[in-house]
N, C-alpha and C positions, 0 to 999 in steps of 0.2 A: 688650838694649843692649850694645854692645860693649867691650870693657874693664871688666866686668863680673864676679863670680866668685858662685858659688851658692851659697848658705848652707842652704838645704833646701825644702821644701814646705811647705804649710798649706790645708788642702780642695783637694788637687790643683793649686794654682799656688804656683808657683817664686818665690824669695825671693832677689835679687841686691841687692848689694852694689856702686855701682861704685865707682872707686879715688880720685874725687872726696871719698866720704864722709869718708877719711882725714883731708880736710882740718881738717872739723869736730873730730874726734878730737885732730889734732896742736894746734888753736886752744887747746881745753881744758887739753891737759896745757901748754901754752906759758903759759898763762896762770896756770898753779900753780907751775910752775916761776918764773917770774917775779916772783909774789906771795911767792917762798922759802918757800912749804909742804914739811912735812916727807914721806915716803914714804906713810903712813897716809891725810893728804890724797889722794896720787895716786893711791893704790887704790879710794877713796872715787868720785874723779872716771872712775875706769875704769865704776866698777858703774853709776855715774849716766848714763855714755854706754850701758851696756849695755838699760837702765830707760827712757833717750828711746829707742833703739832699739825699745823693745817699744812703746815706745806710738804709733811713726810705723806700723811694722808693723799693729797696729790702726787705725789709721787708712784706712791702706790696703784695708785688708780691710773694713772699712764703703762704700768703693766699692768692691770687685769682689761682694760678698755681695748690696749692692741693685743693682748691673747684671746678677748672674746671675739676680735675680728680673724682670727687663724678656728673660729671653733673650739677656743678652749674655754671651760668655766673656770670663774675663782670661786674656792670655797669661801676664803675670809681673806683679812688683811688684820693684822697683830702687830701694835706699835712694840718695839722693841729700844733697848738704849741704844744702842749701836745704830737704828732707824727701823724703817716697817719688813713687813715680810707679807708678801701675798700671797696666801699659798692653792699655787693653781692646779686644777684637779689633773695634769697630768703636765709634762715637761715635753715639749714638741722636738722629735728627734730631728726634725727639719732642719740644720744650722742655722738656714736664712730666719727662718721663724723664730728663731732661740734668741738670736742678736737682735731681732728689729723688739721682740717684747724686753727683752735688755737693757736694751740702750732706752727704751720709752721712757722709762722713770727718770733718768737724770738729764733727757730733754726735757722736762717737764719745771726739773729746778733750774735748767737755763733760762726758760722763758721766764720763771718769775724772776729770776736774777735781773735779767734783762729789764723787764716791765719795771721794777723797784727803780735802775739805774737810771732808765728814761725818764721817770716819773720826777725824780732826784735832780737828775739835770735840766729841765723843766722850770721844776722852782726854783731853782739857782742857786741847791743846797750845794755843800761839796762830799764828798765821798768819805772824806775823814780815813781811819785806818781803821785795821781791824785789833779790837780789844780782848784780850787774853782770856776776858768776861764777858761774854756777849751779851750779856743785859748792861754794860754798861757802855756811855757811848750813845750816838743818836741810834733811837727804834728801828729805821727803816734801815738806815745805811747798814747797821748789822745784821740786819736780816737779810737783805742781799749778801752780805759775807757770809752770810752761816748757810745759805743755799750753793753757792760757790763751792763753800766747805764741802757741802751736799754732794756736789755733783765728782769732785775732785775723792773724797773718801771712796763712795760708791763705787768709782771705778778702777781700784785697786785690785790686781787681776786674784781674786781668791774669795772661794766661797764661805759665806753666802752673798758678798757683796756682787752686785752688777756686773762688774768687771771680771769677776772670774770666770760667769754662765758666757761672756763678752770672746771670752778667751778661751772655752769649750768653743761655743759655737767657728770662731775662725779655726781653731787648731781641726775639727771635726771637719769642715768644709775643704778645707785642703789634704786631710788626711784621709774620709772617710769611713774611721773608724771613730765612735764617738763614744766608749769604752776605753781606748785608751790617751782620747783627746780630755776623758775626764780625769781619767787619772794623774795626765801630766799638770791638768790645774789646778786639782787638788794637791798636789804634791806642792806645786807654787804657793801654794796659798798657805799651807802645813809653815812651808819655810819661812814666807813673809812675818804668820804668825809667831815663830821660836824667835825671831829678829823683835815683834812689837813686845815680846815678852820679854827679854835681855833688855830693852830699853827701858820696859815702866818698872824693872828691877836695879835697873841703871840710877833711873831718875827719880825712884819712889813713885813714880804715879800707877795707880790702883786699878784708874780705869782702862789705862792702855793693856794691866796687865789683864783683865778682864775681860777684853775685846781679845786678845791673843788667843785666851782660853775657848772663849765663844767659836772664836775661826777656824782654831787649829781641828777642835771635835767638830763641828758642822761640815768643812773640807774631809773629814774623815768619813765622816754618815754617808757623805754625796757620795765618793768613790764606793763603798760599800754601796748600796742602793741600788747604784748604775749597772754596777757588776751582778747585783741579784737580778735585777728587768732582764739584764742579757741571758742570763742561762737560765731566766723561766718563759722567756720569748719562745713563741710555739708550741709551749708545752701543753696538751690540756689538763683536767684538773684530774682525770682519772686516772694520769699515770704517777701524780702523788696516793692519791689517798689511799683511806685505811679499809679496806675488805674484810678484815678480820675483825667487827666491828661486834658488840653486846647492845643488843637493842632492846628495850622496854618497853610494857604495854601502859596503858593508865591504868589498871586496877593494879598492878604492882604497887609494892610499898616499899617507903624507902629502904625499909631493910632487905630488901633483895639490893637498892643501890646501892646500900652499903656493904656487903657483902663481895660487890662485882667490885668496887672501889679499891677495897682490901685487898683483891684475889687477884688482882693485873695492875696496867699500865693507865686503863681508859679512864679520865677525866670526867667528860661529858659525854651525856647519855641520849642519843634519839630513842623518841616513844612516837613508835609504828601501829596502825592499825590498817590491819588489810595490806601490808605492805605500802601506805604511803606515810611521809610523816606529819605527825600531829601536835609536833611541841620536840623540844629539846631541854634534859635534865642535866642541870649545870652544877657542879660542885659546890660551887659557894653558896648557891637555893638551896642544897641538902644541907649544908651545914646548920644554916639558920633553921630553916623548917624543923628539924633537929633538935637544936635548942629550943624552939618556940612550941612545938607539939609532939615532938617524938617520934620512933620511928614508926609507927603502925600507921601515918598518915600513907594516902594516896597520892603515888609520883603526879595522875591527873592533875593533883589541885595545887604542885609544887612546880611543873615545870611550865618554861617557857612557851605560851600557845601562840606567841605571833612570830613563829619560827622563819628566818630568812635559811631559802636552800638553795644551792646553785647545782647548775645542768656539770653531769659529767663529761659535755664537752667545751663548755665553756674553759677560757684559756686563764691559765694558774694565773699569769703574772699581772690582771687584772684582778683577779680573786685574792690574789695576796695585798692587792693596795686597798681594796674595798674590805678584808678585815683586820690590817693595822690600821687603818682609817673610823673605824667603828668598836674600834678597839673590842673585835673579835676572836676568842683564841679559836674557836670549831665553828664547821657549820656542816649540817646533813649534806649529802651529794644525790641528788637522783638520777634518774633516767625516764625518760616518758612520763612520771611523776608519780616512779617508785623510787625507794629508797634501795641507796646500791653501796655507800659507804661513807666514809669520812674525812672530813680534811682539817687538819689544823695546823696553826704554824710552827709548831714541834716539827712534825711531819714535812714540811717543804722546808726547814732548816735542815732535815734530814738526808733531803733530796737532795742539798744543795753541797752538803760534804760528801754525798756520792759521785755528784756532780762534779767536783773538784781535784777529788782523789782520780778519779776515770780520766779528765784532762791532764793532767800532769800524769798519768803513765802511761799515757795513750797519745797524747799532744793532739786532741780532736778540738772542734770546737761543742759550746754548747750543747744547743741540740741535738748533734750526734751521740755526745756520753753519754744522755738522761738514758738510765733502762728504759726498758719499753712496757708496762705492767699489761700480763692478756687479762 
């Protein structure tokens, strides 16, 4: 996730940070400062943030631990204010699988709940209540409340929280349709958000209206998302891409790519030799190269030479997560490992409003509307 900084690893996946978290951080110390606590206090509410920190972290890792037992990888895990995000390299249309990695993470804050409680009753502390300031008030006993908290938030049926994937996976399982079991969560969750929103404008608070905002567009990305995997499901990638396609040699110079730039639509440039590809010449490399030497340079020594290509029968809706995930807009297509055309995600946005228009006046499903390109 972008604006993001890395804090380290844990069984092989990356532990970020984004700069949203701060906010929670800065809440805390504003709130002690406010309350005129002395410095002792604010060292206390440091360690306390460092202590939720570990136990979002665990959380986290109770989803990606029971998704790597379903086969699934995580790429990372990103603290956020609202809590962590794992984000796993695919969402298992499995329902049963969707709810057991679900529900993992906030059995995770039961158990410490639980462990703090025992530990608690044990010493023959008492439980005390819960303080409106979680660093104020006994260390442990709020920390089991603010796991509690954990588990009790997380499960509020609307994405991104637990509770909504909770509430895809059962509404999917009994419907079988897992397209429209997202949408009705997402819908849930849209709603619950405009409700957390009316209330931190009710009661002034900032961060409620913040988390609204965060929910309401995350439950919107999800339902969008879900609905693109459906209608690029079985598709392969040769019945998006572009055939009509301007290809470069390496002794060309940029002013031929500037020329072809000018003269069309095309972006990004494969450079073909012998019909396989050799590099791929990107927009933004002409620009610079451009400014830095002019146009009589060599496309050669401007474009990209460790070009990723994918097979024209490799299936789109894999290829479409693999370059929003690498934040890829093109990539050459071959075949046998020639070069046969192009795909970018212009192009299967393009697909996807043909896709759209052809359901709605035809009432087909997906992959029956996508044309069929010979």
């Amino acid at each position: 996730m972008r604006w993001s900084w890395k804090l380290g690893e844990v069984a092989g996946i990356g532990i970020y940070v984004h700069w949203t978290f701060l906010i929670l951080i800065g809440w805390i110390a504003m709130a002690d400062l406010a309350a005129g606590e002395p410095a002792g206090e604010a060292i206390k509410g440091i360690g306390f943030v460092l202590a939720l920190f570990g136990c979002i972290v665990l959380h986290e890792l109770g989803h990606a631990l029971t998704a790597k037992r379903f086969g699934v990888r995580t790429q990372d895990i990103t603290l956020l204010p609202i809590g962590g995000l794992a984000r796993l390299e695919r969402i298992p249309e499995n329902p049963v699988q969707e709810f057991w990695i679900a529900v993992a993470g906030p059995a995770v804050n039961v158990a410490i709940a639980g462990i703090l409680a025992a530990l608690l009753f044990v010493a023959g502390r008492t439980f005390g209540r819960w303080e409106s300031i979680p660093t104020h008030g006994d260390f442990f006993v709020q920390l089991m409340y603010v796991n509690v908290a954990l588990v009790v938030f997380n499960m509020i049926p609307a994405f991104p929280m637990d509770g909504g994937r909770v509430l895809r996976a059962v509404l999917a399982h009994f419907s079988g349709d897992y397209v429209a079991a997202t949408q009705t969560a997402a819908s849930i969750g849209q709603a619950l958000a405009i409700m957390f929103g009316f209330l931190g404008l009710l009661f002034g608070n900032l961060m409620l209206m913040f988390i609204a905002l965060f929910v309401f567009v995350v439950a919107q990305e999800e339902a969008h998302s879900v609905q693109m995997r459906a209608a690029l499901k079985g598709v392969p990638v040769r019945h998006a891409m572009m055939t009509r396609v301007r290809a470069l040699k390496p002794d060309d110079t940029l002013e031929t790519a500037v020329q072809e730039l000018l003269a069309g639509a095309q972006q990004d440039f494969p450079v073909v030799v012998d019909g396989a590809v050799a590099g791929l010449l990107l927009r933004g490399d002409v620009m610079r190269a451009l400014a830095e030497g002019g146009a009589e340079q060599r496309v050669g020594n401007v474009m990209q030479q460790e070009c990723a290509t994918v097979e024209d029968t490799e299936m789109l809706a894999s290829t479409f997560q693999r370059m929003r995930e690498s934040n890829c807009g093109s990539l050459p297509v071959v075949r046998s490992g020639q070069f046969v055309g192009m795909i970018t995600l212009e192009n299967v946005g393009e697909l996807l409003m043909v896709d759209s228009a052809l359901r709605e006046r035809r009432g087909r499903s997906p992959a029956e509307s996508v044309p069929q390109a010979k």
